[in-house]
C-alpha positions as CSV (number, residue, x, y, z in Angstrom):
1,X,-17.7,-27.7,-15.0
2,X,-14.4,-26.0,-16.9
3,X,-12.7,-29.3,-18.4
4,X,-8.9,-28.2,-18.5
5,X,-7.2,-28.4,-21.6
6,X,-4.6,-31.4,-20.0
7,X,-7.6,-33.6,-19.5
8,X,-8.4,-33.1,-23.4
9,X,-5.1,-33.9,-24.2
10,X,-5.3,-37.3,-21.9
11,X,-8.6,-38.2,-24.4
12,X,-6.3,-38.1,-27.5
13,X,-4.3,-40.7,-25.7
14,X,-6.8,-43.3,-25.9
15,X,-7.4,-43.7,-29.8
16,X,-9.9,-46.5,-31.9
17,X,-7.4,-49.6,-31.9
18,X,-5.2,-48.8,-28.9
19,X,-7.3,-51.0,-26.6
20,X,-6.5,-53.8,-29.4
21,X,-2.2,-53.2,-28.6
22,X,-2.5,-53.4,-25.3
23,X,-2.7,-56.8,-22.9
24,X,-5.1,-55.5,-20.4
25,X,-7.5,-52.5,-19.5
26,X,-5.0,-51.5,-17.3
27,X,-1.6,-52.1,-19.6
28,X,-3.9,-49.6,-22.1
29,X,-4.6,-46.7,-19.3
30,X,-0.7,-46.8,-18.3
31,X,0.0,-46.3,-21.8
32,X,-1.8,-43.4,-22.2
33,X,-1.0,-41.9,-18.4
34,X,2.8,-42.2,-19.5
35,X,2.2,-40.1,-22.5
36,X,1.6,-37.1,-19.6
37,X,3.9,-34.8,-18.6
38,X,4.2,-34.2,-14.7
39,X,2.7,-30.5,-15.2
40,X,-0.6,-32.5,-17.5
41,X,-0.6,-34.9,-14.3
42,X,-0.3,-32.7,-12.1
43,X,-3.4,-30.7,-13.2
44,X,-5.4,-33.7,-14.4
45,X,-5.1,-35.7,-11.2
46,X,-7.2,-33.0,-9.1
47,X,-9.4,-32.8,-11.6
48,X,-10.1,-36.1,-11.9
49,X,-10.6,-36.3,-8.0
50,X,-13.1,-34.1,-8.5
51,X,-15.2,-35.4,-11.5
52,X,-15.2,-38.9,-9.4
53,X,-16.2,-37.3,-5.7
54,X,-19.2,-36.0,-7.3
55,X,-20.8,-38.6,-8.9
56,X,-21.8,-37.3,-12.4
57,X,-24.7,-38.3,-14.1
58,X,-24.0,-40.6,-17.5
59,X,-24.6,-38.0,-19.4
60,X,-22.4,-35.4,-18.3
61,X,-19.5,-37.5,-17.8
62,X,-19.6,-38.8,-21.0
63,X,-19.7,-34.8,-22.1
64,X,-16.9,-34.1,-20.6
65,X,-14.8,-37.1,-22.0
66,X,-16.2,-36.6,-25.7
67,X,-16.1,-32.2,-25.2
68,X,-12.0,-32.5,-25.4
69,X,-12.1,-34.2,-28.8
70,X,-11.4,-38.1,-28.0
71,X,-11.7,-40.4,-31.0
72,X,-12.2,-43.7,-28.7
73,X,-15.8,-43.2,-27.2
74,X,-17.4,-44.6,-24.1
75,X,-21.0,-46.0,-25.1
76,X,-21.4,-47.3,-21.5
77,X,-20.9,-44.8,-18.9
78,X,-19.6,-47.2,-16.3
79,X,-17.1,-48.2,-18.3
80,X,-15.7,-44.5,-18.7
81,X,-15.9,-44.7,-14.7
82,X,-13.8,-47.5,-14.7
83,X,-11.3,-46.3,-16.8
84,X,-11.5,-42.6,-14.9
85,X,-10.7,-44.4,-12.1
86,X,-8.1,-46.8,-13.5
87,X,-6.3,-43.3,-14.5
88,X,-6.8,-41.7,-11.4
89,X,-5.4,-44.6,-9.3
90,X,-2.0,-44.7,-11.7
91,X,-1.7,-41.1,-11.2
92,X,-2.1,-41.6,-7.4
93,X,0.3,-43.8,-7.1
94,X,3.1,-42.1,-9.3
């Protein structure tokens, strides 16, 4: 699967202590989402459709978030779900 280079740059919005600044899980993915442009959201958000529809194994997702060069790692996979999802639902609804 071709990771596109606007999904990397959505990794480097979630860095080691940004969780800490924000209020919530969600308050911390909005933060990052807003740092996107409408072109990065406009290629990220299919491509996050599709990562989601097809049910990755662990592994693989967690390849594809830690490929683009994200300091703030994902130990447990359904957590990186969550927060996939969290990001696609704020970018579904913009």
């Amino acid at each position: 699967m071709r990771v596109p280079e606007e999904f990397d740059f959505l990794t480097h919005c979630f860095w080691n202590g940004s969780l800490e600044r924000a209020k919530s899980l969600d308050e911390w993915v909005s933060n990052a989402v807003r740092l996107l442009d409408a072109r990065k959201k406009a290629v990220v958000k299919p491509f996050l459709d599709d990562v989601l529809s097809r049910n990755l194994p662990d592994k693989e997702l967690q390849r594809i978030w830690n490929d683009g060069g994200a300091s703030y790692g994902f130990p447990d996979a359904n957590e990186l779900r969550k927060v996939l999802r969290l990001i696609h639902d704020q970018l579904a609804a913009r």
